[in-house]
N, C-alpha and C positions, 0 to 999 in steps of 0.2 A: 606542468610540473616535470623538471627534470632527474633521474639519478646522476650522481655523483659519487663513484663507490670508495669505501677506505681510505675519507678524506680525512683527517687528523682535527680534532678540537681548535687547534692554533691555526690551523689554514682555515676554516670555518669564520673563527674571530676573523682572521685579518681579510678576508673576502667581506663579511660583513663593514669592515672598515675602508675598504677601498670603495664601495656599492655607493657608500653614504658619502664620500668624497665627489665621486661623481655624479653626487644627484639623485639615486637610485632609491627607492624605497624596497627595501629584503627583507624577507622572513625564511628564519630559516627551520627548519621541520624537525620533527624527532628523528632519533637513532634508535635504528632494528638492523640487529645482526651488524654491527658494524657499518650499516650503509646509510647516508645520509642523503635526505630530501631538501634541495633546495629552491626555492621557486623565489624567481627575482623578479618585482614590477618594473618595467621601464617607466615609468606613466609620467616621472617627473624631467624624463631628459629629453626636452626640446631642444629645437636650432629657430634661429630669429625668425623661421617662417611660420614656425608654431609645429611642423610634422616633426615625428619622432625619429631620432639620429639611429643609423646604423646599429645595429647591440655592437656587433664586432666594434666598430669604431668609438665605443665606450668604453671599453677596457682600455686603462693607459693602466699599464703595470709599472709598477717603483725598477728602476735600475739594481738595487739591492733585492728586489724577491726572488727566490730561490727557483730554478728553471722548470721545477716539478707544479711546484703554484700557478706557475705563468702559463705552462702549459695546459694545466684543469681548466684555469678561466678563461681561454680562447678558448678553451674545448664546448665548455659552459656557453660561452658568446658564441658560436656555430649554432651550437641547438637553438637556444633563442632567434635567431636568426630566422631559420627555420622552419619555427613549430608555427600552425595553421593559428590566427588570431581571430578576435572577434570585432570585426570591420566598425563596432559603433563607439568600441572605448579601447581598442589596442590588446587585451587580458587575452593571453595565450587560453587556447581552446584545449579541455582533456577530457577525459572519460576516466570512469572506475576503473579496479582492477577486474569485477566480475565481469564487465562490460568488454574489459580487453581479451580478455579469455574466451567470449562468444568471436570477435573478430580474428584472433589467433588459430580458433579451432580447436580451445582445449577445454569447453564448455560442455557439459553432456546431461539428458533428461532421458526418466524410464520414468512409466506410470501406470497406474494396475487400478483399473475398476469392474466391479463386482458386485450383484444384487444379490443379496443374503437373502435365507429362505426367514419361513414366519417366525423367529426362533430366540428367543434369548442367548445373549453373550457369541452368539456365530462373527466370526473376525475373517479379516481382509489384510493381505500383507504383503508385503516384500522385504528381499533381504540380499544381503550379496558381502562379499568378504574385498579387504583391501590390500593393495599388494604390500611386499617387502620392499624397503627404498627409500629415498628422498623425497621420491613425487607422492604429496599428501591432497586427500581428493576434502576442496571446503564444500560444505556439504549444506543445503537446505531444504527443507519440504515443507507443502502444501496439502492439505484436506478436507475434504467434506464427506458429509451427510446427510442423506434427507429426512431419517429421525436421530431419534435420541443416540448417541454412541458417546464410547472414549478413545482416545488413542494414544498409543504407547509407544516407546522409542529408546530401543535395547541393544547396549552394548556387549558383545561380547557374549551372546547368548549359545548357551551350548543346546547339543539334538545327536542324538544317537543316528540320525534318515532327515538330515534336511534335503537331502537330493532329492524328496518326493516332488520338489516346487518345478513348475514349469519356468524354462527362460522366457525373459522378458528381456528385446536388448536396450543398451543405452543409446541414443540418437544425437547425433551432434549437433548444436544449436546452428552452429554454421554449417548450413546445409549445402555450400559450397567446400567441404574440406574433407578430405578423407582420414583425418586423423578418429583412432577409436579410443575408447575409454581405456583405460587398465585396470576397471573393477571387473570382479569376479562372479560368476552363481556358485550354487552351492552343490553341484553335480559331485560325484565320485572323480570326475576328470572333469574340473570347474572350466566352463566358458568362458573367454575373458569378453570383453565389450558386453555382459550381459548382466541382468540380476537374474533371484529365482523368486514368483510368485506365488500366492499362495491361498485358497479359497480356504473352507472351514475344514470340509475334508482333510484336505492337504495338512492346515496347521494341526489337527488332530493324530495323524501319523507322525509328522515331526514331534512334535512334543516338546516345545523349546523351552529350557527351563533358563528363568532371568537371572543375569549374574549385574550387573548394572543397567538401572534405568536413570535413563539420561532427562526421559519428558513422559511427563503424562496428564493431556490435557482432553477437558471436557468439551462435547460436540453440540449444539444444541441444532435441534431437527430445520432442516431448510436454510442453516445462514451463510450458507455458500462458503466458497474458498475458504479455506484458516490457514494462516500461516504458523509456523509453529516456533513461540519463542518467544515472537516478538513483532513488529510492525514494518523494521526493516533490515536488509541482509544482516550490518553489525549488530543485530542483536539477536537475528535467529543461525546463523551461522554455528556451525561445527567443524572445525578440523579433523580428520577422522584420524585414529591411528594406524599404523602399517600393521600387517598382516593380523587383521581382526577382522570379526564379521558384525553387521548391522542389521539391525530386525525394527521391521515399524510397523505397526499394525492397526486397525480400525476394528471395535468390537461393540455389539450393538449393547443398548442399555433397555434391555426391555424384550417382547417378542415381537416383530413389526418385519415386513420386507424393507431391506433399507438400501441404498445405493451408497457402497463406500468409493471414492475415488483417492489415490494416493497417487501427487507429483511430486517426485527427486530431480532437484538441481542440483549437478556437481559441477565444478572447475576443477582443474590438476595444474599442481603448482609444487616447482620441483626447487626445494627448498636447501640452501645452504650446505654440508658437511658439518 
C-alpha cells in the first residue's frame, strides 16, 4: 500500500477510471486527514507470455489530463515498480504501522514487575507524563498475575509527590537505533526516555487521586499475559493525549503474595497541524 497525499475526490474517480481501462483491478482506501490510501492490483495486466507488464508501462495517461494527474500516476507507477512482491501471486508485500515503527526506531517498551507482600489491595504501577506537540505516543499494555488482582488505567490522575516513583527507562524495540522516547517520569525535573515506578510504598506516599478511568479489568490468578482492551492492537490501542500524565496499576484482590508484571508498548507518531 502506497500514500498518495492531498489527492482531490476527482483525481481519485478518474485514476479509478483510467486503472479499470487498463485492466487494472483498484481499491481505493479511506480518507484521514486529508490523505488518501491507494493500493492498486496489477494481477490483471498481462502481455502474451502470461508475465506481468512493467507498472510504469501501464500508465498510458489521456492527452487531455491535467500535468498534476499525470505526474501523481507515474509517481504511483514508480513505487509500484518498486515495492518488494510476493514471488507466488505478484501482491506487493507490507507491514503495519506498529510494525513500521519498531523498524523506523520510533517503537518504545518499559515494564515494572513486583512481588507484593501477604496483603490485601497492595498495587504495582507505573506512570509517566506525555509531552506538548504533535508527536502523540499510541499506546498499549499488557498484565498479569499470579493471583487474584484488578487493574486500573488512569487518565490524568493528580498527586501532590508522584516524584516518590523510581525511573524506569523506555527501551527501543529497535535495538539497533538510538532514537529515545519523549515520554516523561514523574520527577520534580522529569526524565524524558523514562517512566516512574511504583511499589505499595511508594503509591501510598503518592496518593493519586483518579480523575478519569480509562480501563478496569479483572485478573484471574495464573492466566498469564492480558492484554488490555482487547485481543488486538485496533482494539486495545490508546492515543494518549499531550502534556498529561498516565497511571496503570495492578492491585491485589484478597491477602496473598502475588507477582504483578506490567508491559507498556508505545509508538510516536507525529501527527498532522
Amino acid at each position: 500500500m502506497s500514500m498518495i497525499p492531498n489527492v482531490s475526490a476527482e483525481a481519485l474517480a478518474l485514476m479509478a477510471t483510467l486503472a479499470e481501462q487498463e485492466g487494472q483491478t483498484t481499491e481505493l482506501g479511506h480518507i484521514e486527514d486529508n490523505t488518501f490510501d491507494a493500493e492498486i492490483h496489477l494481477e490483471e495486466i498481462n502481455d502474451n507470455a502470461g508475465a506481468l507488464i512493467d507498472p510504469a508501462s501501464a500508465v498510458d495517461v489521456d492527452a487531455t489530463m491535467s500535468a498534476k494527474l499525470r505526474a501523481i500516476l507515474i509517481k504511483q507507477a514508480a513505487i509500484l515498480a518498486t515495492m518488494p512482491v510476493d514471488p507466488n501471486n505478484g501482491y506487493p508485500i507490507g507491514i503495519d504501522a506498529g510494525h513500521n515503527k519498531i523498524h523506523a526506531g520510533l517503537a518504545f517498551k518499559v515494564h515494572y514487575s513486583n512481588i507484593t507482600t501477604n496483603s490485601d489491595d497492595h498495587r504495582s504501577a507505573i506512570a509517566f507524563a506525555t509531552p506538548a506537540g504533535l508527536t502523540k505516543g499510541h499506546f498499549t499494555v499488557t498484565v498479569s498475575a499470579s493471583n487474584a488482582a484488578e487493574f486500573f488505567l488512569e487518565e490524568a490522575p493528580t498527586s501532590t509527590t508522584p516524584q516518590i516513583g523510581i525511573d524506569q527507562a523506555f527501551l527501543n524495540r529497535n535495538r539497533g537505533s538510538a532514537n529515545e522516547s519523549i515520554m516523561s517520569s514523574l520527577e520534580v525535573a522529569p526524565t524524558v526516555a523514562n517512566a516512574s515506578v511504583y511499589d505499595e510504598a511508594a503509591m501510598a506516599t503518592a496518593a493519586f487521586v483518579s480523575t478519569l478511568e480509562l480501563d478496569h479489568t479483572f485478573l484471574r490468578a495464573g492466566d498469564g499475559p492480558q492484554a488490555i482492551g482487547g485481543t488486538s492492537r485496533d482494539t486495545q490501542e490508546f492515543i494518549l493525549k499531550a502534556s498529561t500524565v498516565y497511571l496503570m496499576y495492578i492491585q491485589n484482590i484478597g491477602a496473598s503474595i502475588n507477582t504483578h508484571s506490567i508491559q507498556v508498548e508505545i509508538y510516536e507518531n507525529t501527527n498532522p497541524a
